[in-house]
Chimera marker file (.cmm) of the C-alpha trace (Angstrom):
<marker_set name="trace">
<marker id="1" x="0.000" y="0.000" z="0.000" r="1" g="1" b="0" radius="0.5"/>
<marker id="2" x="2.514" y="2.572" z="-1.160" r="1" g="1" b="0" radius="0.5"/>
<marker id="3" x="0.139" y="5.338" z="-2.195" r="1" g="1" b="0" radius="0.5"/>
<marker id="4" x="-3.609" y="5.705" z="-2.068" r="1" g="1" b="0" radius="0.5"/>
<marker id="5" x="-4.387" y="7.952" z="-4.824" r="1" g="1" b="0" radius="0.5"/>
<marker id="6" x="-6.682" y="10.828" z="-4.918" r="1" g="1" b="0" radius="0.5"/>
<marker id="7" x="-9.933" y="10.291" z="-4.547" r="1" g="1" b="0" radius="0.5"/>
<marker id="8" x="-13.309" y="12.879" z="-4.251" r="1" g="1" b="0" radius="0.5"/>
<marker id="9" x="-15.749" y="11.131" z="-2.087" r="1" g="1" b="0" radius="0.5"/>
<marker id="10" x="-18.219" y="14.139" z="-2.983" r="1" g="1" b="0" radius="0.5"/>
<marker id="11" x="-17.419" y="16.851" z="-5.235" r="1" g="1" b="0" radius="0.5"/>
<marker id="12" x="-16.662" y="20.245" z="-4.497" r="1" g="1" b="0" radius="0.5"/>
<marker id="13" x="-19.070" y="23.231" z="-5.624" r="1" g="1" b="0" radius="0.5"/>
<marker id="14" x="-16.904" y="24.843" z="-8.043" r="1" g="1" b="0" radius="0.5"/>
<marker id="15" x="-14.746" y="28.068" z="-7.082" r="1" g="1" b="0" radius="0.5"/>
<marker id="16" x="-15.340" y="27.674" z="-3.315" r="1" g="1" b="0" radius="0.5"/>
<marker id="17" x="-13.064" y="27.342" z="-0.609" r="1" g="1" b="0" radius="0.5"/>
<marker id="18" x="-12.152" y="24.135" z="0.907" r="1" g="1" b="0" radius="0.5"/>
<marker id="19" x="-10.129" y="23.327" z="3.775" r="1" g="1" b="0" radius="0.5"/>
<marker id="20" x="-6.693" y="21.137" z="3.064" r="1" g="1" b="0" radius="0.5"/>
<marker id="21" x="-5.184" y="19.266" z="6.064" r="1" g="1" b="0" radius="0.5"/>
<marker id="22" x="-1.975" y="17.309" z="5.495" r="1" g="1" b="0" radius="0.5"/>
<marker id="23" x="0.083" y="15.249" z="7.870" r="1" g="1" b="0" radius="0.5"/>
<marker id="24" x="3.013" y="13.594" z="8.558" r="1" g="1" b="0" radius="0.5"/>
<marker id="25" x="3.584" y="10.423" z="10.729" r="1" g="1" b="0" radius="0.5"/>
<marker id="26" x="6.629" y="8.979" z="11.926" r="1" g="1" b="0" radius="0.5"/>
<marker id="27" x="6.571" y="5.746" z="14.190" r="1" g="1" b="0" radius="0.5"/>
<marker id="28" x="9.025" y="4.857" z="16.949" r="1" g="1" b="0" radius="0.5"/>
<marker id="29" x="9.517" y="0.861" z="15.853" r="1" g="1" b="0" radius="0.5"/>
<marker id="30" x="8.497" y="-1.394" z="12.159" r="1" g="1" b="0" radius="0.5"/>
<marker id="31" x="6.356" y="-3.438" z="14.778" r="1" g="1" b="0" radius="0.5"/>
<marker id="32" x="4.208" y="-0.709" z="14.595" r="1" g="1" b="0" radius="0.5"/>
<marker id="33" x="4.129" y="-0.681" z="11.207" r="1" g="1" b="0" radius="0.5"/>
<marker id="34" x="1.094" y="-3.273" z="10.771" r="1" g="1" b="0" radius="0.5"/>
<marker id="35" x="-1.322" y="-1.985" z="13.201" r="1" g="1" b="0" radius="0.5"/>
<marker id="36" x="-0.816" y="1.418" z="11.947" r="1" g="1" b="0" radius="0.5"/>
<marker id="37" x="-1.372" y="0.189" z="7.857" r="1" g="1" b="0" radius="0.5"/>
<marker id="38" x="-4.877" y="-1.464" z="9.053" r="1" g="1" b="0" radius="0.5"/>
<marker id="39" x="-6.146" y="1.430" z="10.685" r="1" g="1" b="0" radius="0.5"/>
<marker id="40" x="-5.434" y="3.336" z="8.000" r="1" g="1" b="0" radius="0.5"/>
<marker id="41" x="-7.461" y="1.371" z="5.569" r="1" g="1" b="0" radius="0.5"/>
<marker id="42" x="-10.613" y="1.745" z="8.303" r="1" g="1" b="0" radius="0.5"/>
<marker id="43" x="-9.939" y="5.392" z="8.067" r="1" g="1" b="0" radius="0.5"/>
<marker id="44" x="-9.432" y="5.397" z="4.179" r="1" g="1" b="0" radius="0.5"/>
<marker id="45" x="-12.982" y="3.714" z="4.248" r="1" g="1" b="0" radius="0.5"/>
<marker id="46" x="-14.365" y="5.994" z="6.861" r="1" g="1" b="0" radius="0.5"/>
<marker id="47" x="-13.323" y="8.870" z="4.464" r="1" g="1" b="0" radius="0.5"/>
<marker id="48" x="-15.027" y="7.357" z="1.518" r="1" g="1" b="0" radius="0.5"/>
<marker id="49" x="-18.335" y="7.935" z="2.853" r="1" g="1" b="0" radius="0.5"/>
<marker id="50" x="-17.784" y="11.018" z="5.247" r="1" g="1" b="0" radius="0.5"/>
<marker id="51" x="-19.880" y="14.141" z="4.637" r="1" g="1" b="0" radius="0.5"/>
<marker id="52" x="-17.687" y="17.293" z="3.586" r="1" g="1" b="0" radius="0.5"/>
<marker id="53" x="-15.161" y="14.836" z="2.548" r="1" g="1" b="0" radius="0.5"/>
<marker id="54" x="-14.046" y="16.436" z="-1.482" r="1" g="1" b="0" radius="0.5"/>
<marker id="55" x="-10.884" y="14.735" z="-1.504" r="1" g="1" b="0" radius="0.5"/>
<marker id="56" x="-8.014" y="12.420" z="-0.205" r="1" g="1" b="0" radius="0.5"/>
<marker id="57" x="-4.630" y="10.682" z="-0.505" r="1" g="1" b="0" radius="0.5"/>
<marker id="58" x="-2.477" y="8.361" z="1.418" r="1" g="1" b="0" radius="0.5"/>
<marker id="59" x="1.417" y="7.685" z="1.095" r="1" g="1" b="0" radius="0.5"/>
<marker id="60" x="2.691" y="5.005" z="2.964" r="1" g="1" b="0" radius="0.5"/>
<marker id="61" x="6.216" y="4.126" z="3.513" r="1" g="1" b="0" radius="0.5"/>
<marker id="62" x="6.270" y="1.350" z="6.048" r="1" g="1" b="0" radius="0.5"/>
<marker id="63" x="9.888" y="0.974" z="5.910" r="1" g="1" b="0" radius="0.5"/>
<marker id="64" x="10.623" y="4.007" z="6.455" r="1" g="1" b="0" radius="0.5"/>
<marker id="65" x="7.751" y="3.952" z="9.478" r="1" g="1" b="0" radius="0.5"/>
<marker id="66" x="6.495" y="6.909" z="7.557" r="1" g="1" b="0" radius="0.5"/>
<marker id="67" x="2.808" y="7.859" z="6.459" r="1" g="1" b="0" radius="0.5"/>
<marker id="68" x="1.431" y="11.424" z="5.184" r="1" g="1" b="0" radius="0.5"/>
<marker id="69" x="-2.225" y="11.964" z="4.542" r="1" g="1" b="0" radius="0.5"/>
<marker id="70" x="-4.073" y="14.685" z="2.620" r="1" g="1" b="0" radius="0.5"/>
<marker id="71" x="-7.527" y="15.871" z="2.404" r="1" g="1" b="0" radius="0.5"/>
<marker id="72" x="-9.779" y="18.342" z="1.479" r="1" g="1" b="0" radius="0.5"/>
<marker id="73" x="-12.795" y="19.136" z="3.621" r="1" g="1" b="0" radius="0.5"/>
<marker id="74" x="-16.295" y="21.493" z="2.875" r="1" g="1" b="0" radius="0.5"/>
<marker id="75" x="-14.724" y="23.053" z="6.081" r="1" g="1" b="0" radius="0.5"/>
<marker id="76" x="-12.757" y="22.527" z="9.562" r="1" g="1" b="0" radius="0.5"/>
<marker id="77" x="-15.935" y="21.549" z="11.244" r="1" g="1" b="0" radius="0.5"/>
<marker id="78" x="-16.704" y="18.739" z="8.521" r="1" g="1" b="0" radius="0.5"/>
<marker id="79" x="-13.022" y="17.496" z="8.922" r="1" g="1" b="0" radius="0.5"/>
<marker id="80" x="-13.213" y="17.833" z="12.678" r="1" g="1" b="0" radius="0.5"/>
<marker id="81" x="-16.391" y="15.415" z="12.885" r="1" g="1" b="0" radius="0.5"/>
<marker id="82" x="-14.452" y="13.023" z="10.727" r="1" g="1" b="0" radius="0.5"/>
<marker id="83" x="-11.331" y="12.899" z="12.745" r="1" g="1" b="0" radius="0.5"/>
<marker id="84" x="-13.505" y="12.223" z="15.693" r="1" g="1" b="0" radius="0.5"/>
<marker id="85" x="-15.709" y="9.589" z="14.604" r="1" g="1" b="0" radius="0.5"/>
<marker id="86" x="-14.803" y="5.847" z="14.789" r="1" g="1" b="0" radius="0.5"/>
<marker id="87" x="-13.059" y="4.110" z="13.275" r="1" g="1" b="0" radius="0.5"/>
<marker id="88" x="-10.792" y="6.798" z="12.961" r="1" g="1" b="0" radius="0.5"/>
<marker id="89" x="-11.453" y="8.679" z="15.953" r="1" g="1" b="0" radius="0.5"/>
<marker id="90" x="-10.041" y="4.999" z="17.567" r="1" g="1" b="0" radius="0.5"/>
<marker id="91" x="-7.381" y="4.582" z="15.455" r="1" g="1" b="0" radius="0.5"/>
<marker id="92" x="-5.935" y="8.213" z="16.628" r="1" g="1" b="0" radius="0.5"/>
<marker id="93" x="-6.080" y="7.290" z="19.712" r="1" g="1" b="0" radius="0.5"/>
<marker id="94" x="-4.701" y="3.307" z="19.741" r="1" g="1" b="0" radius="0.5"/>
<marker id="95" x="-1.505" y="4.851" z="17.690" r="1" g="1" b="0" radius="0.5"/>
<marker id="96" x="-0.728" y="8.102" z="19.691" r="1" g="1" b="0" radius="0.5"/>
<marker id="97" x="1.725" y="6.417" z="21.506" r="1" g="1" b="0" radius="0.5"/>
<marker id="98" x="3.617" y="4.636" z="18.937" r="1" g="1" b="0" radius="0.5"/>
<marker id="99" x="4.083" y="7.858" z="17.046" r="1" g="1" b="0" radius="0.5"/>
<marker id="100" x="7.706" y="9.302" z="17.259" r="1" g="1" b="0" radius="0.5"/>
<marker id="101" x="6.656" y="12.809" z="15.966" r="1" g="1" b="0" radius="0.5"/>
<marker id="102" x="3.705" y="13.870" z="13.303" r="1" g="1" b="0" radius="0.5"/>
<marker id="103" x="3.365" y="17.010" z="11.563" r="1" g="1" b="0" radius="0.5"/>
<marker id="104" x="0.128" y="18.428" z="10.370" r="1" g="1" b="0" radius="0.5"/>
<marker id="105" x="-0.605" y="21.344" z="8.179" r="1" g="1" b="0" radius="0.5"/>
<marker id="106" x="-3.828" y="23.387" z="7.079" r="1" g="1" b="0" radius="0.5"/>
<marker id="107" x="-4.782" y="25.726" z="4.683" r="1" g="1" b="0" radius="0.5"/>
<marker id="108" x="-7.547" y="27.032" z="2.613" r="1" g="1" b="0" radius="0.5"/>
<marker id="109" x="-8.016" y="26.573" z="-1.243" r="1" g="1" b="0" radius="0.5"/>
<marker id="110" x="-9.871" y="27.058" z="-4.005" r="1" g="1" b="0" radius="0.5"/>
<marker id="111" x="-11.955" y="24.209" z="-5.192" r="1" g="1" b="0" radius="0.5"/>
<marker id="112" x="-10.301" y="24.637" z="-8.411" r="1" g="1" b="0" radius="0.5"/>
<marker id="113" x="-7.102" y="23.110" z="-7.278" r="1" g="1" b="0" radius="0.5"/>
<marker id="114" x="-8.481" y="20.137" z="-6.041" r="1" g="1" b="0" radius="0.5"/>
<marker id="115" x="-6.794" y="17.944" z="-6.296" r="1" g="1" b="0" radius="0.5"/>
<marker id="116" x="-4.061" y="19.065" z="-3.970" r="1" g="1" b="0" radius="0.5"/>
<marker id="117" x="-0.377" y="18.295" z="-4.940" r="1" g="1" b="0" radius="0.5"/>
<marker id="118" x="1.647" y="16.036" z="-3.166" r="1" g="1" b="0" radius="0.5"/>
<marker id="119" x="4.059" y="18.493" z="-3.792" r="1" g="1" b="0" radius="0.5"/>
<marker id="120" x="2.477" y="21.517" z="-2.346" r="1" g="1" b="0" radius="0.5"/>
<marker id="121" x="1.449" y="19.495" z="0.508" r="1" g="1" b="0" radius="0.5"/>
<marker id="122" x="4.800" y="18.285" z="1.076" r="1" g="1" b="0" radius="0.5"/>
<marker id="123" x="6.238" y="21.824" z="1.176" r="1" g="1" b="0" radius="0.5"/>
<marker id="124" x="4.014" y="23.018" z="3.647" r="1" g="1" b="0" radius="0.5"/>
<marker id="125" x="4.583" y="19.658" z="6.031" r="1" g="1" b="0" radius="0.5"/>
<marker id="126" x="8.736" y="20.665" z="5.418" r="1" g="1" b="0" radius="0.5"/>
<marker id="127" x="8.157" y="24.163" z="6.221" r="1" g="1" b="0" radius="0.5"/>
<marker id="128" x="5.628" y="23.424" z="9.391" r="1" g="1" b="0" radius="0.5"/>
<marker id="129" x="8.203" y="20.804" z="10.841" r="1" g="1" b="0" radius="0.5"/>
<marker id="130" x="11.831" y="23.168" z="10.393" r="1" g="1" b="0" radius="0.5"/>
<marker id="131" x="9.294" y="25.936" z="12.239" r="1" g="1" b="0" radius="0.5"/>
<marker id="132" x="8.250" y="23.194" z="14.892" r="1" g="1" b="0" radius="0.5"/>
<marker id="133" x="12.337" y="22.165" z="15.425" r="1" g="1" b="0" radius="0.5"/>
<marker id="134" x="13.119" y="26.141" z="16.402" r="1" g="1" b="0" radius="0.5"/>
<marker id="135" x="10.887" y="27.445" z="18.551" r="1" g="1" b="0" radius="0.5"/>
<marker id="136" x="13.592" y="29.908" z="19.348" r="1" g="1" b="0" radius="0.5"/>
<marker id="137" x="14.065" y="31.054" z="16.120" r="1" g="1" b="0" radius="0.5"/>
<marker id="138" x="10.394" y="32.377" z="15.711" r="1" g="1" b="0" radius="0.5"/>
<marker id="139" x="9.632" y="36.401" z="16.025" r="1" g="1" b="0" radius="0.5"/>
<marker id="140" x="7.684" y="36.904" z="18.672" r="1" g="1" b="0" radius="0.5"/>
<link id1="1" id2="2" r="1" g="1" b="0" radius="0.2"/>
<link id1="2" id2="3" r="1" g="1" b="0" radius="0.2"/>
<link id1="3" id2="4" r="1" g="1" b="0" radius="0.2"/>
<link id1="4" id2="5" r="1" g="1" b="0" radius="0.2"/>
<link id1="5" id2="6" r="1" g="1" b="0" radius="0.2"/>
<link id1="6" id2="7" r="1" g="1" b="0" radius="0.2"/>
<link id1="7" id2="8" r="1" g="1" b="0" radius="0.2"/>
<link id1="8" id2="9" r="1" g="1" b="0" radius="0.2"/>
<link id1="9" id2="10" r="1" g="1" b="0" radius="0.2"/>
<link id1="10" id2="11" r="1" g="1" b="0" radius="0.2"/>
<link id1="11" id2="12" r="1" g="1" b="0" radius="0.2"/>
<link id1="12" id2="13" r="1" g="1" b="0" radius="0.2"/>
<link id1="13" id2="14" r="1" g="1" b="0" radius="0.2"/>
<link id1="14" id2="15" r="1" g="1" b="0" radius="0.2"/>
<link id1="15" id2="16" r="1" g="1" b="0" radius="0.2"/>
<link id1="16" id2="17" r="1" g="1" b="0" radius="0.2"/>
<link id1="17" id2="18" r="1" g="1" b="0" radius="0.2"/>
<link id1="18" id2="19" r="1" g="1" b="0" radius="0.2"/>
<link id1="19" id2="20" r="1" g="1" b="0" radius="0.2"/>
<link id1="20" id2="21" r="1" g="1" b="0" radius="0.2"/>
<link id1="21" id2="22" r="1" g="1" b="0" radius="0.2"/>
<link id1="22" id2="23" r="1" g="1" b="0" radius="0.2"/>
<link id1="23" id2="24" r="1" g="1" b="0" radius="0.2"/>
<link id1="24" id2="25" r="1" g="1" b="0" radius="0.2"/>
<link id1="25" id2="26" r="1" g="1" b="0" radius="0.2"/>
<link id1="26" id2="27" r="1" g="1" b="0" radius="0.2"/>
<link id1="27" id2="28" r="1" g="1" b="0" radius="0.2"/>
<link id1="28" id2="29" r="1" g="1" b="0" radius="0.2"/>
<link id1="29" id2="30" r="1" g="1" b="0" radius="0.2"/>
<link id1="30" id2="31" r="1" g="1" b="0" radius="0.2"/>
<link id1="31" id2="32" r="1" g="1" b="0" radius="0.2"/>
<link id1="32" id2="33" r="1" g="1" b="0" radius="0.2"/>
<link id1="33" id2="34" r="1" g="1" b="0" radius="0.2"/>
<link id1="34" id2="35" r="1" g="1" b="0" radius="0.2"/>
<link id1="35" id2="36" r="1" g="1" b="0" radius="0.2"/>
<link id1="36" id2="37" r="1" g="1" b="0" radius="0.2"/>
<link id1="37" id2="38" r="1" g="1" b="0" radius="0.2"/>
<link id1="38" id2="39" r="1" g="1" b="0" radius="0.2"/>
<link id1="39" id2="40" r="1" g="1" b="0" radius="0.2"/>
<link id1="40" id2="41" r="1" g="1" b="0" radius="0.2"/>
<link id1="41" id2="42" r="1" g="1" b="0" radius="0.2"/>
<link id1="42" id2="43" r="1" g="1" b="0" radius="0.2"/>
<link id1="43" id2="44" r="1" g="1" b="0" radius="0.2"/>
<link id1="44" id2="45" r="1" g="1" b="0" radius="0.2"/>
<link id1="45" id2="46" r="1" g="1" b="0" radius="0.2"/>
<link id1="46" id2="47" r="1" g="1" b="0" radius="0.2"/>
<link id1="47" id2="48" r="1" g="1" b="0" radius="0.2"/>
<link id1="48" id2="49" r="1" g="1" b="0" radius="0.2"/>
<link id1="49" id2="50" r="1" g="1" b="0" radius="0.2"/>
<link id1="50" id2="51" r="1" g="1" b="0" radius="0.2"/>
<link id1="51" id2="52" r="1" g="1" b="0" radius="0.2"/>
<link id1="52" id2="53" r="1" g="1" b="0" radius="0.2"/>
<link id1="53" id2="54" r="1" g="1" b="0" radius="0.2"/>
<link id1="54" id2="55" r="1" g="1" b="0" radius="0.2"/>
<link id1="55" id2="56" r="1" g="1" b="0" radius="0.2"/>
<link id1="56" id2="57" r="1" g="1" b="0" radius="0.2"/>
<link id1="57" id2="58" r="1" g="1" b="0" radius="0.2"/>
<link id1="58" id2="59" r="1" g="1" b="0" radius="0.2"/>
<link id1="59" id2="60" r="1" g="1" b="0" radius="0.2"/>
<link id1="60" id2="61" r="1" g="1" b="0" radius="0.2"/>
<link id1="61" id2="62" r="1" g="1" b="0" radius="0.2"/>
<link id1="62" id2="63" r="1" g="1" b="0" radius="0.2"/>
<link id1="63" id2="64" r="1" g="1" b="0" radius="0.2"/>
<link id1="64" id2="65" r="1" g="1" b="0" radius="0.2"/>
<link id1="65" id2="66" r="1" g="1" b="0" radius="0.2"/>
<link id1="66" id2="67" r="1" g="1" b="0" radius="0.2"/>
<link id1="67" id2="68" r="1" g="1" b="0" radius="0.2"/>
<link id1="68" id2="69" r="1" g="1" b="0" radius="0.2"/>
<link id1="69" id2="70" r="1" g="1" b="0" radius="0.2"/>
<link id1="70" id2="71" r="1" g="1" b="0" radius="0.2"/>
<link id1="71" id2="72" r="1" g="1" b="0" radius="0.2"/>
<link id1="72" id2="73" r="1" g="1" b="0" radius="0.2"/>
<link id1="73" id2="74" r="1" g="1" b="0" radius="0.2"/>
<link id1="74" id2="75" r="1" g="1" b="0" radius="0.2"/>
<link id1="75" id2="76" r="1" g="1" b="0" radius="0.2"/>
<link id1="76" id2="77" r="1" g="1" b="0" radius="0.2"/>
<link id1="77" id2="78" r="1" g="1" b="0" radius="0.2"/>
<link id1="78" id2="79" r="1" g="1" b="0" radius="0.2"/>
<link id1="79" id2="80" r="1" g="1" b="0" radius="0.2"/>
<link id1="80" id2="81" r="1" g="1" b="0" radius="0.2"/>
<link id1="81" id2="82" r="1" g="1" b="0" radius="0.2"/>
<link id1="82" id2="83" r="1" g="1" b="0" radius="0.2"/>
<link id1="83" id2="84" r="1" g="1" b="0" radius="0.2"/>
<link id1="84" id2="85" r="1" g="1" b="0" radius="0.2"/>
<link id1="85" id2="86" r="1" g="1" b="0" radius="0.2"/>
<link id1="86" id2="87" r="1" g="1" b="0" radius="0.2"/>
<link id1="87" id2="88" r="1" g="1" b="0" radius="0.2"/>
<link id1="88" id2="89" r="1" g="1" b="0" radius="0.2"/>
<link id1="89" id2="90" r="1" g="1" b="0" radius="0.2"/>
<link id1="90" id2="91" r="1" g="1" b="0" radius="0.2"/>
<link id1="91" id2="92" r="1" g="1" b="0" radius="0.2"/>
<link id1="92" id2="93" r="1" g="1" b="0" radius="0.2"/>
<link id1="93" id2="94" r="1" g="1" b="0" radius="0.2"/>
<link id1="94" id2="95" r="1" g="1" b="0" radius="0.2"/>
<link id1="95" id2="96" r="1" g="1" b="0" radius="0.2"/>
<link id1="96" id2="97" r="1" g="1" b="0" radius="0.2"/>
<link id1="97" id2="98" r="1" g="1" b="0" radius="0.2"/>
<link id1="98" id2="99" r="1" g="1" b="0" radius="0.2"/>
<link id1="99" id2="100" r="1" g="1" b="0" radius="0.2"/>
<link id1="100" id2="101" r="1" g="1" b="0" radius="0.2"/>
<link id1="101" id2="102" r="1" g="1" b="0" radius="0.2"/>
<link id1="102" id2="103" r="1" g="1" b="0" radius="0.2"/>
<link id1="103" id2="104" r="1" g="1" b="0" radius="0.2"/>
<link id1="104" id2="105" r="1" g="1" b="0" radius="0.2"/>
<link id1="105" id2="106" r="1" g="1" b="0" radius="0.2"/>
<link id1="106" id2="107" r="1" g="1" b="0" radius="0.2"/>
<link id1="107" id2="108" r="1" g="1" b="0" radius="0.2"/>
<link id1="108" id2="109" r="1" g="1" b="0" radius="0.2"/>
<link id1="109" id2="110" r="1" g="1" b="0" radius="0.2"/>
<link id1="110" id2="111" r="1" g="1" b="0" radius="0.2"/>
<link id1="111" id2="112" r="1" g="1" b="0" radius="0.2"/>
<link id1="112" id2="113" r="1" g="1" b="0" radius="0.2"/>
<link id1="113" id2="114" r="1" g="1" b="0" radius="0.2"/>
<link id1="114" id2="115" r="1" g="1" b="0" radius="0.2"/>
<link id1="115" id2="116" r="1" g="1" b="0" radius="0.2"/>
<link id1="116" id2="117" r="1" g="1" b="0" radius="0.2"/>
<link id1="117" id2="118" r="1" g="1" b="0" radius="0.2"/>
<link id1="118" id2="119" r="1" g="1" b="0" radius="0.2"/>
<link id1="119" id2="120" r="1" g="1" b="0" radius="0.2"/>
<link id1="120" id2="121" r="1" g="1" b="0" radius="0.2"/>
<link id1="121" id2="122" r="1" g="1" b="0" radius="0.2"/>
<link id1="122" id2="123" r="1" g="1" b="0" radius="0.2"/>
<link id1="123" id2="124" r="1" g="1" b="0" radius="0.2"/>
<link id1="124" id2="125" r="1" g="1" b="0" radius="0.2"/>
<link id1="125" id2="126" r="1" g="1" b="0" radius="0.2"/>
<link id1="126" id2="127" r="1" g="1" b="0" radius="0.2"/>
<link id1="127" id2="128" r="1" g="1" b="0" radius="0.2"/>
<link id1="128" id2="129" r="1" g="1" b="0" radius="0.2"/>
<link id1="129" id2="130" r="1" g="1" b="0" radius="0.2"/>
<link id1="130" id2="131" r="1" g="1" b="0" radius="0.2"/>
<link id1="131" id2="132" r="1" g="1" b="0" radius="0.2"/>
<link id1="132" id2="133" r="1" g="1" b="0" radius="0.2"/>
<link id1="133" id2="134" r="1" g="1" b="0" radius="0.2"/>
<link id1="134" id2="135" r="1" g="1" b="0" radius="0.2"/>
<link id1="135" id2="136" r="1" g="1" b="0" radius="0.2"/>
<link id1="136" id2="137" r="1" g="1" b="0" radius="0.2"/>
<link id1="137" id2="138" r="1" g="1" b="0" radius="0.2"/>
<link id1="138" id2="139" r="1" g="1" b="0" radius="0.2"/>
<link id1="139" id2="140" r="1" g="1" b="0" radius="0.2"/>
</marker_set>
């Protein structure tokens, strides 16, 4: 399960913003590595069928114990009442401790990019986690 494609559960209304969330998950060990794949595939069905839901991806690279997601949501309250529901809701909270670090970004778009880049998205999760590592180094 290398990469889960792109895929618009419902479609966006045309030139509208939409609300993109990407992360970034590292795990602490490779045994973690199975539990975390299967819970993603719950979630990656959860997300299927979730209301608000215009869009999502999935890179997975076990051996690496690395996993980014991305998404585009109607808005932060539709992505919200995703993240909390179950299976997903579950899964966050059965892997929290077998993360090493994660990184997540958000941002607002124009329903005309959809779909996001894995580029763009992978920018943004660079930039977020250099700003995370120096705290010090932010103006105040």
């Amino acid at each position: 399960m290398p990469t889960l494609g792109w895929i618009t559960p419902n479609p966006a209304p045309p030139h509208q913003q939409v609300f993109v969330m990407a992360s970034r998950f590292e795990l602490k060990s490779l045994s973690d590595v199975p539990k975390f794949l299967i819970k993603s595939l719950s979630s990656w069905s959860q997300v299927k069928k979730a209301r608000g839901a215009y869009g999502a991806s999935l890179i997975a690279q076990p051996f690496k114990r690395v996993f980014y997601t991305l998404s585009a949501w109607e808005d932060r309250s539709t992505l919200y009442a995703y993240a909390k529901a179950d299976p997903h809701g579950e899964a966050m909270r059965a892997m929290r401790p077998a993360c090493r670090r994660s990184t997540f970004v958000y941002w607002e778009a124009d329903s005309a990019q959809l779909p996001i880049s894995w580029d763009e998205a992978k920018r943004r999760l660079d930039a977020k986690a250099r700003e995370d590592a120096a705290p010090g180094d932010r103006a105040a």
